[in-house]
N, C-alpha and C positions, 0 to 999 in steps of 0.2 A: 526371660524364662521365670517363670513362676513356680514353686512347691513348696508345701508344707513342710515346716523342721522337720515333721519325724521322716521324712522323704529324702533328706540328705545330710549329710556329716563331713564337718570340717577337721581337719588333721594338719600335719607339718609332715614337709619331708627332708631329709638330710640330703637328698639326691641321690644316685644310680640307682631310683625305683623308677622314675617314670621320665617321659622325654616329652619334648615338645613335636609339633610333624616335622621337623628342618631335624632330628633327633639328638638336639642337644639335652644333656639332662638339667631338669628342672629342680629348682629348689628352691623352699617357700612353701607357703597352704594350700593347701588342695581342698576341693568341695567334689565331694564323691555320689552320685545320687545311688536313689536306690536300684539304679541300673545298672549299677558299675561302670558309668561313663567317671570319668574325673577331669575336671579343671582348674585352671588357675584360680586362686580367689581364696577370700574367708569366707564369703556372705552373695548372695543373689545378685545382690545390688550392684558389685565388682570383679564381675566374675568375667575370668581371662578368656586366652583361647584352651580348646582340648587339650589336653593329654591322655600319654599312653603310656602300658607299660614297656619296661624295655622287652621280655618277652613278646609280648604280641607286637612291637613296631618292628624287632628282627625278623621276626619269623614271616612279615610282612614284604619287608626290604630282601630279603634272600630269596625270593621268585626271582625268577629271571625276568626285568624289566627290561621290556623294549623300550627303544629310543625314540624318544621326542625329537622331533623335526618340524618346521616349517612348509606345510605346502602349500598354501596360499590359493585356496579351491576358486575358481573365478566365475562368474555368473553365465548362467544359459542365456541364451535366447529367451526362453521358457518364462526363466525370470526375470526377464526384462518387459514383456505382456504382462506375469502379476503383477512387474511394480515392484518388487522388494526379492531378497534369497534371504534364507537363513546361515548364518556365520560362523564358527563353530571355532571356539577356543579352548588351551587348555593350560594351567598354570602353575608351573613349576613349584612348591611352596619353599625345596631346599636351595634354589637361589633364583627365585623372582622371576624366572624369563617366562615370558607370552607367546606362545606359539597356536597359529592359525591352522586347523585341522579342518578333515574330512569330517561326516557323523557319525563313519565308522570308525574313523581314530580314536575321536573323543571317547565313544561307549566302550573300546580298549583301556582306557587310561581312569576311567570313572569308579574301580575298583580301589585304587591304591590312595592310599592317604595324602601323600604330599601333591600329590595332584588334584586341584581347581578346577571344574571344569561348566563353561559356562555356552551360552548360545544369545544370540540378536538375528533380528530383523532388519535385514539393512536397507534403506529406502533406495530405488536404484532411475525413477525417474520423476521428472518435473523440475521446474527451474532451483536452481542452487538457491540464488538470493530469496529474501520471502518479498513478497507480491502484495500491494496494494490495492484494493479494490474499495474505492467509498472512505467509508471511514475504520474497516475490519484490514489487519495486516492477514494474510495467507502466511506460513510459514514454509520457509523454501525446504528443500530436501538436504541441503548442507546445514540446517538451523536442525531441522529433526535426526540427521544422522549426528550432529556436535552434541546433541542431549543426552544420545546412545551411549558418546564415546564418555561423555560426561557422570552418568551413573555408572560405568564400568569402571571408571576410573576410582567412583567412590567407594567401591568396592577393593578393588587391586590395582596400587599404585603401577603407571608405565602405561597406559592403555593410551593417554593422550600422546605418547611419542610414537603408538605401535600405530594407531590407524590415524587415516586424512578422512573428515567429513566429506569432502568430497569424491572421494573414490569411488570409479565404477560408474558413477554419475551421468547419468544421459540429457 
């Protein structure tokens, strides 16, 4: 992120102003922009994750939140002609767990802060292994869905224990 000093201001905090999204209270500098977003940090360069205040993350957490579940949406037919479904996760941030949703779950869950919510393309046929032709390798469908699982992972750790490249695999 990029912005001009007069664009944002650094300050200290003693704590019970602001929390992190898990809403433990944070304490240490904050960089506040001219938005009124604040974050962790002194300076641009080091700058943490979000914060909020405790106001707005109560007033946030006191809606009645439904329950995160597991449903585990399994490929059509449909999708097995294109070739690939789309996947649909959502990520708890107050303790880490990964759960596989609908698209209508996920757009449930998409409001509330502690909630991650992400989506993939998941490859569903051609050979697993990758495929040699001449002297060009083909990349199998278990190589292209491990890169999937691979960038998600680099995002939010647990993705490589949640899904098998292989699954669904035709």
């Amino acid at each position: 992120m990029y912005l001009p000093k007069s664009k944002y201001r650094v300050r200290s905090t003693a704590g019970n102003e602001f929390v992190t999204v898990e809403g433990k209270d944070y304490r240490g500098s904050v960089l506040i922009t001219y938005r009124g977003e604040v974050y962790e940090g002194r300076d641009l360069t080091s700058i943490g994750q979000r914060l909020y205040t405790k106001e707005s993350f109560d007033a946030q957490n006191d809606i009645d939140t439904p329950a995160l579940f597991n449903e585990y949406p399994k490929p059509t037919e449909r999708d097995y002609i294109n070739g690939f479904f789309t996947r649909y996760f959502c990520v708890d941030q107050r303790d880490k767990k990964i759960y596989e949703v609908t698209k209508e779950t996920q757009a449930k869950f998409k409001p509330f802060r502690f909630v991650v919510t992400t989506s993939v393309d998941w490859n569903l046929i051609g050979p697993v292994e990758d495929t040699k032709l001449g002297d060009y390798i083909y990349p199998g469908t278990g190589k292209k869905n491990q890169q999937i699982i691979d960038q998600l992972e680099k995002a939010v750790p647990g993705f490589k224990d949640f899904l098998s490249a292989e699954q669904f695999v035709r």
